[in-house]
Residue, then its C-alpha position, 0 to 999 in steps of 0.5 A: x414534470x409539472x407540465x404534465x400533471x394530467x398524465x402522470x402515469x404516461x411519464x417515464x423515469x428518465x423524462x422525469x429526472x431531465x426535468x428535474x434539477x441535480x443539486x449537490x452537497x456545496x449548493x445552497x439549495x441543498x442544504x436547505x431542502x426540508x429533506x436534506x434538514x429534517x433526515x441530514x445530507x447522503x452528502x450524494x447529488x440529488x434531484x429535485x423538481x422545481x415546481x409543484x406537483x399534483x398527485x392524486x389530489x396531493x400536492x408536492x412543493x418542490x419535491x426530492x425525485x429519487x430514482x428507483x432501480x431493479x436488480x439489473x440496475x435498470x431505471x425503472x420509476x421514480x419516487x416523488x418525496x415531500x416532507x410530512x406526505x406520503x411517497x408517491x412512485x411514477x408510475x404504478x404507484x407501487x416501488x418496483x424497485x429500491x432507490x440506491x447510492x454507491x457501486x454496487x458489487x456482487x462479491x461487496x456488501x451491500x446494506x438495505x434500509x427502511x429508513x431516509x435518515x438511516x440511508x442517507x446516512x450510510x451514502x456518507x460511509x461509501x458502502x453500497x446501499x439500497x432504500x426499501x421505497x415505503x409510503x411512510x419514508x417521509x411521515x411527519x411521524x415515523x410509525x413502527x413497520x406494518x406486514x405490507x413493509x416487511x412484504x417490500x422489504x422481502x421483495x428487494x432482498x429477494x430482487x438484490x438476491x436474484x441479480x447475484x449479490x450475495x453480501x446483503x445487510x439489514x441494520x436493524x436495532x437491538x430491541x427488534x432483532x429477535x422479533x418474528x418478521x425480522x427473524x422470518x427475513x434472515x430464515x427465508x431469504x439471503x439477507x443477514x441481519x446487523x446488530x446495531x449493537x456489538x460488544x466485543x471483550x466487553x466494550x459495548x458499541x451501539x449506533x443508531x444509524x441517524x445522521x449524527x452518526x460519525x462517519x468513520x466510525x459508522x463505516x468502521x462499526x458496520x464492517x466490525x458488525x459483519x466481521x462478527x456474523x457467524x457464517x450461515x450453515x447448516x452445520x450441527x449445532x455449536x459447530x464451526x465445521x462438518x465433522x470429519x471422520x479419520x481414522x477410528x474417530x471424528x473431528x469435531x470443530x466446536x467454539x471453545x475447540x478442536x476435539x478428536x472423539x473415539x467412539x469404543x463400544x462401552x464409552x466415548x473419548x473425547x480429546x482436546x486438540x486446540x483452540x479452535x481453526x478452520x481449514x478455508x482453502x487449499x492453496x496453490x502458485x500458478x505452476x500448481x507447485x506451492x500446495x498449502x493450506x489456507x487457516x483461520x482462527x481467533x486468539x485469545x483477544x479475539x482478532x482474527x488471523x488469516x494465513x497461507x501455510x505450505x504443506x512443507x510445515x506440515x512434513x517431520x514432526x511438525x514442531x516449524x508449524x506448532x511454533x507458527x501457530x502458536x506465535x499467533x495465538x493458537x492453544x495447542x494441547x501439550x501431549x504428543x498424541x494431541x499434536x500429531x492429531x492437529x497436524x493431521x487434521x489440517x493436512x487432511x480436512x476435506x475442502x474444494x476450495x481453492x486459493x493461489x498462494x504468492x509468496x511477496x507482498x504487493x501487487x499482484x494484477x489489481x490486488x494489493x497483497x499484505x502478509x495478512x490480507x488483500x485489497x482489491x478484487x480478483x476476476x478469478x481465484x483468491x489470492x493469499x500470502x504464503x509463507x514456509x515461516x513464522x508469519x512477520x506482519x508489521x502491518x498493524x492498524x489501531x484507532x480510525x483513519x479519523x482520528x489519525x488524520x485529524x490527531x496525527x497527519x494534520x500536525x504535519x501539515x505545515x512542516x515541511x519535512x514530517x509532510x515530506x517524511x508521510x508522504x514517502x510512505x504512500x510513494x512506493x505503490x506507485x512505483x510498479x504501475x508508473x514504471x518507476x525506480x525504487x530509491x531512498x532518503x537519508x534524513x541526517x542529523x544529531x540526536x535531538x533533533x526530531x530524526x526518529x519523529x519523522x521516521x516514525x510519522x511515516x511508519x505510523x500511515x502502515x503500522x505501529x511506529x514502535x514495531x513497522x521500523x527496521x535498523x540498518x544493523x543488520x548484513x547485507x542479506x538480512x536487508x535483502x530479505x527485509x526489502x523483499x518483505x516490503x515490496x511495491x511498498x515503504x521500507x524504514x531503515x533507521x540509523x546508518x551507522x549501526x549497519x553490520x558491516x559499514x564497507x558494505x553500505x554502498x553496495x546496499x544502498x544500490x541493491x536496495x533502490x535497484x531491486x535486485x538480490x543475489x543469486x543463490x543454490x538450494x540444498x538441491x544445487x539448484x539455482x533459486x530465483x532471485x529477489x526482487x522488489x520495488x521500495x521506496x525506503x527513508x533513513x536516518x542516522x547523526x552521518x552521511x552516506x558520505x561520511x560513512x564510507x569515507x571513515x572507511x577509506x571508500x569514495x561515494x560513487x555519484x549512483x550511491x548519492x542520487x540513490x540515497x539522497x541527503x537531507x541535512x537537517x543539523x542547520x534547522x533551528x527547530x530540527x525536523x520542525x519548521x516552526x513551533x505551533x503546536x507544544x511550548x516547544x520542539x521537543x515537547x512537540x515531537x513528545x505530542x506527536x508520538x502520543x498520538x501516533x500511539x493512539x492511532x495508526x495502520x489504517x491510513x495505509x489500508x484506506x490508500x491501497x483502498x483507494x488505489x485499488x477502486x478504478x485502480x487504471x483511472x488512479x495511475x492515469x491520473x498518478x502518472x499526469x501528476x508525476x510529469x507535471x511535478x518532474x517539471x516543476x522541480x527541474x525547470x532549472x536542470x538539465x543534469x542526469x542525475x539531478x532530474x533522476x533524484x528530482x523524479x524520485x521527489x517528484x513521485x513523493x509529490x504525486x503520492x501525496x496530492x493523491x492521498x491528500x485527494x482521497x481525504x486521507x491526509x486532511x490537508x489542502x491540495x498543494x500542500x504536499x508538492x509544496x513541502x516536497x519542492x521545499x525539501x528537494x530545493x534543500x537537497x539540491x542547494x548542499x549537493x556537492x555534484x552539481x552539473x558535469x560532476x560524473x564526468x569529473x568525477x571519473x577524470x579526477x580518479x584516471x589522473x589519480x592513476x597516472x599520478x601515482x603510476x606514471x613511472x612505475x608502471x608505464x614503458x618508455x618506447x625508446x629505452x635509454x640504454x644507459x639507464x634500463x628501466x624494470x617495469x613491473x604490472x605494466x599497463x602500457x606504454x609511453x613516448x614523447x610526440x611534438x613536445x608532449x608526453x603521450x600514454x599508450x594503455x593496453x585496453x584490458x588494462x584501461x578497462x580493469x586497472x586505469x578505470x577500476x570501480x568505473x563504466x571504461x566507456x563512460x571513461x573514455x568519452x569523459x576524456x574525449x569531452x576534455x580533450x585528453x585523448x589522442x584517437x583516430x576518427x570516429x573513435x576513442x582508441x588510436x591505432x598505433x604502431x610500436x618497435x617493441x611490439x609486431x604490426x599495429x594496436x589498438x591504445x587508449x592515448x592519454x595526453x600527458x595534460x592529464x597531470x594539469x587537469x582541473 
């Protein structure tokens, strides 16, 4: 820019900004900018012109160039900034336009400042922000806001207005908010003003937007700030909601509650109702089937529910919908006129909104949906969970996501197995975008030795440890339904041991990690759809797998164990700890932990799913490239099935936590969760029993196991001795001696159903051909054979009697 110093009025935008040098935050020559000194870091690139410039007889040392926008998002001049001088707009000498960092949605909030301090400091915070471009931005001395500022200020909430975007937000401070040009701003154009100073149950919190600020809690304080904004009607006065009209008198919806008002000719009657709630929607699926109501309302502390319930709650009395409000904090009068009225008011207040109702958490296209809210944005209509019960929301969040990861996810960090436990927790919304499997892990191992603190580490990314667990105690149903409430999700199953039912653990741990429920009838005998989800989960329990069936007479089948694999943990000197480094030792430092989980949680889960929502294509391409380069890197060794089919599930626990690692959730090094997962895989892999050709071997051992105990009772010689007549009862075929050896002719239906029961009969009859044991024409696995006892020929499985020596 300095080369034209002459015709400074003739430069364009972009010209300027090609000149200028783009630093970013790590640069030395960032920090040390007098801006950047004096009004702290956006910690976002800046441009800044390496000479000096002449403006108006002023000159700018090395100024910081920021480029103003128009409502359209059009470059359209820029702002030449120095410490202690007057900004200076090219061209026309007056801002057109707003400087901006951020994405800048129409449906998002977008926050406007009047200050450099304060709009650099909420760059920091990733929301959308937009500076009002004054001459003074930069004085040595900051003056209080003249009429032409407010004129400026006016013109950029106006422009951002025009251009669509319906969330805008003036931060302004406690002493200034009533007075008159800031009140005019809220009363004639589309911005709402936000206390800088919020007091909630009588917690007071201020901030003062400089850049001493923590981020986090800036970032947590301005969406609380706004939470806290009572909406902008043109309601009667303490009204929450239009009056509406039923019957002989009207509802009204007051801040201290619901009223259902009588007018009589003599007197007024004024009846409480409840608490007060908000009907915001009406809901409906994607078949226009489903119709519910979409409510809102605040409990006695203040936290705000949000739900979806069907219009079946509302039919009989109504008891299933009081016991559901009322589970949440709803004050419903206790006469039976009252709940009648409430039961009608929500059924019948008038609204045009409209909300499509789902009935499973997860994904939804590019939403997230929770039991109680949705990350991500719709093109097209709200979507919200419904449910026909009581609302179950474990997903409960306390404290910041600075707190956890400083306090909770970086104790973690150089401990293998707890790394590996967080980790699982942030796998299962990948499952669904990568087409992947659910499966689960069973941390095994005695009491004492730190089971629980890695389940409830995991538990504390969603929710509070005490509460986000489940146990296995329950039947095989129960965990059907509970899988489904977790699904594209994290499920915790703590202690295998108390299952309900233990004959029925193996035929859970496969409809668990296959996703698949059973089918069943309504009252109407109509088949309902059946379940299905997508989880990863983790256990825990002093058994195996393993251990737990064989207790009941079962064998493990090779599709349970690679499903739920097994990390033993009884070998560890420090139990789910590598090493003590942070308490005097291993139970003291499980004891630290779980303090601090208590403190916070819940709010890791909401910034991944935040994350994954934003660009949500770019971060499952970038998901799926680092989910085959780790499958690599941990089967560079194996060629086994099903050992690179459990190395992918731990490979997917990589990916989710290099990606959560990257979006400065877990605080820790890149690296460090793969690490932690080739170490625990590596673990796995050394104490698994069904290493290399094992299922092959597995289904031969359980074919010879028949004949061993079949051999003669249920086989018929083809050429009866006659002085001893056999009687075979439940035949399963034949048998006769060819070239000196024994040969078994099995019926196929009895091959498939009796000899191979519990197992693939294909998978059996090629793990026979591999070794060997079968006679068979050409090409096939059955041989074609022709028996005296029997008319023309059949098709038999024909075993070879080398079966009984098979090892």
């Amino acid at each position: 820019m300095k080369a034209h110093h002459e015709a400074l009025e003739l430069i364009t935008p972009e010209a300027i900004l090609n000149e200028c040098t783009q630093l970013v935050s790590f640069n030395d020559a960032y920090s040390s900018h007098p801006l950047i000194q004096r009004f702290g870091s956006p910690e976002q690139p800046i441009y800044v012109d390496d000479g000096n410039v002449d403006i108006n007889g002023v000159s700018y040392e090395q100024p910081l160039i920021m480029p103003i926008y128009d409502g359209q998002m059009e470059l359209v001049q820029c702002a030449v900034m120095q410490d202690g001088q007057r900004v200076a707009v090219i061209p026309d000498g007056l801002a057109k336009g707003f400087a901006m960092y951020g994405d800048f949605h129409h449906d998002k909030p977008v926050i406007i400042t009047y200050s450099l301090e304060s709009f650099f400091k909420v760059a920091q915070t990733g929301y959308a922000v937009a500076l009002v471009v004054l001459p003074t931005l930069c004085s040595k001395h900051q003056t209080e806001l003249k009429a032409s500022d407010f004129k400026q200020i006016q013109f950029v909430i106006n422009q951002l207005s025009a251009a669509g975007y319906r969330q805008l937000y003036l931060p302004v401070r406690l002493e200034h908010i009533n007075l008159e040009p800031f009140k005019a701003l809220e009363q004639n154009t589309a911005v709402r003003l936000l206390n800088l100073h919020h007091e909630i149950l009588g917690t007071e919190s201020i901030v003062n937007l400089d850049q001493y600020e923590e981020t986090d809690f800036l970032k947590e304080f301005i969406a609380e700030g706004i939470e806290l904004l009572p909406k902008k009607t043109n309601l009667p006065k303490g009204h929450l909601a239009k009056p509406f009209k039923y019957g002989d008198g009207v509802f009204h919806l007051l801040e201290d509650g619901l009223y259902y008002i009588e007018q009589t000719k003599k007197d007024e009657l004024r009846r409480y109702i409840s608490s007060p709630i908000n009907v915001l929607a009406q809901t409906r699926d994607t078949t226009n089937s489903a119709w519910g109501r979409l409510l809102e309302w605040y409990d006695a502390d203040g936290v705000k529910h949000t739900q979806a319930l069907s219009m079946e709650l509302f039919q009989s009395d109504g008891v299933e919908l009081r016991k559901a409000l009322s589970y949440q904090g709803v004050i419903i009068a206790s006469d039976g006129r009252a709940r009648n009225l409430l039961q009608s008011y929500l059924m019948s207040y008038p609204t045009d909104a409209r909300a499509l109702c789902v009935d499973r958490v997860g994904w939804h296209d590019n939403i997230f949906v929770l039991p109680h809210k949705q990350i991500g944005q719709s093109s097209s209509d709200l979507i919200v969970y419904q449910t026909n019960n009581a609302l179950d929301n474990r997903y409960q969040s306390k404290g910041t996501l600075e707190q956890w990861r400083s306090n909770v996810a970086q104790l973690a960090e150089n401990h293998s197995l707890l790394a590996f436990s967080l980790c699982t927790a942030f796998a299962g919304q990948l499952l669904d975008p990568l087409n992947q499997q659910g499966g689960g892990f069973h941390i095994k191992g005695g009491s004492s030795k730190g089971k629980s603190t890695a389940l409830n580490l995991a538990s504390s990314v969603w929710g509070n440890p005490k509460q986000f667990y489940r146990t296995w105690r329950a039947t095989g149903n129960a965990l059907e339904h509970t899988a489904y409430m977790h699904n594209d999700s994290f499920l915790v199953l703590d202690e295998i041991g108390e299952i309900a039912n233990p004959k029925e653990l193996g035929n859970v741990v496969y409809m668990l990690a296959n996703g698949l429920g059973k089918g069943r009838m309504t009252k109407q005998i109509t088949a309902k759809p059946m379940h299905q989800w997508k989880v990863i989960f983790l256990s825990s329990g002093e058994k195996s797998l393993k251990e737990i069936m064989t207790e009941q007479g079962q064998k493990t089948k090779l599709g349970q164990e690679i499903r739920l694999a097994d990390i033993d943990i009884d070998q560890s000197e420090y139990g789910i700890f590598d090493y003590v480094d942070f308490a005097e030792d291993g139970a003291k430092q499980a004891i630290e932990l779980s303090k601090r989980m208590a403190d916070c949680y819940g709010v890791a889960g909401i910034a991944w799913l935040e994350y994954l929502t934003d660009h949500k294509g770019e971060r499952m391409d970038e998901a799926r490239e680092l989910l085959d380069q780790h499958c690599q890197a941990l089967t560079v060794n194996q060629s086994q099935g099903h050992i690179v089919r459990v190395a992918n599930y731990f490979a997917l626990v990589a990916t989710a936590g290099e990606l959560a690692t990257k979006a400065n959730i877990t605080g820790w090094k890149a690296g460090t969760a793969f690490n932690a997962v080739q170490k625990v895989f590596n673990q796995w892999l050394g104490s698994f029993e069904q290493v290399g050709d094992y299922e092959n071997r597995e289904i031969v051992a359980h074919v010879k196991a028949f004949f061993e105990a079949n051999e003669s009772s249920r086989f018929q010689a083809i050429t009866p001795d006659p002085d001893n007549i056999e009687r075979i009862n439940n035949r399963v075929g034949y048998w006769k001696i060819e070239n000196g050896e024994k040969i078994f002719y099995v019926f196929p239906e009895q091959f498939k159903n009796e000899v191979c029961k519990g197992y693939d009969f294909r998978k059996a009859a090629k793990a026979l051909l591999a070794y060997n044991l079968l006679e068979h024409d050409s090409g096939k696995s059955q041989k074609t054979v022709r028996l005296p006892l029997r008319k023309g020929s059949e098709k038999f499985y024909a075993v070879k009697e080398a079966i009984f020596s098979w090892e």
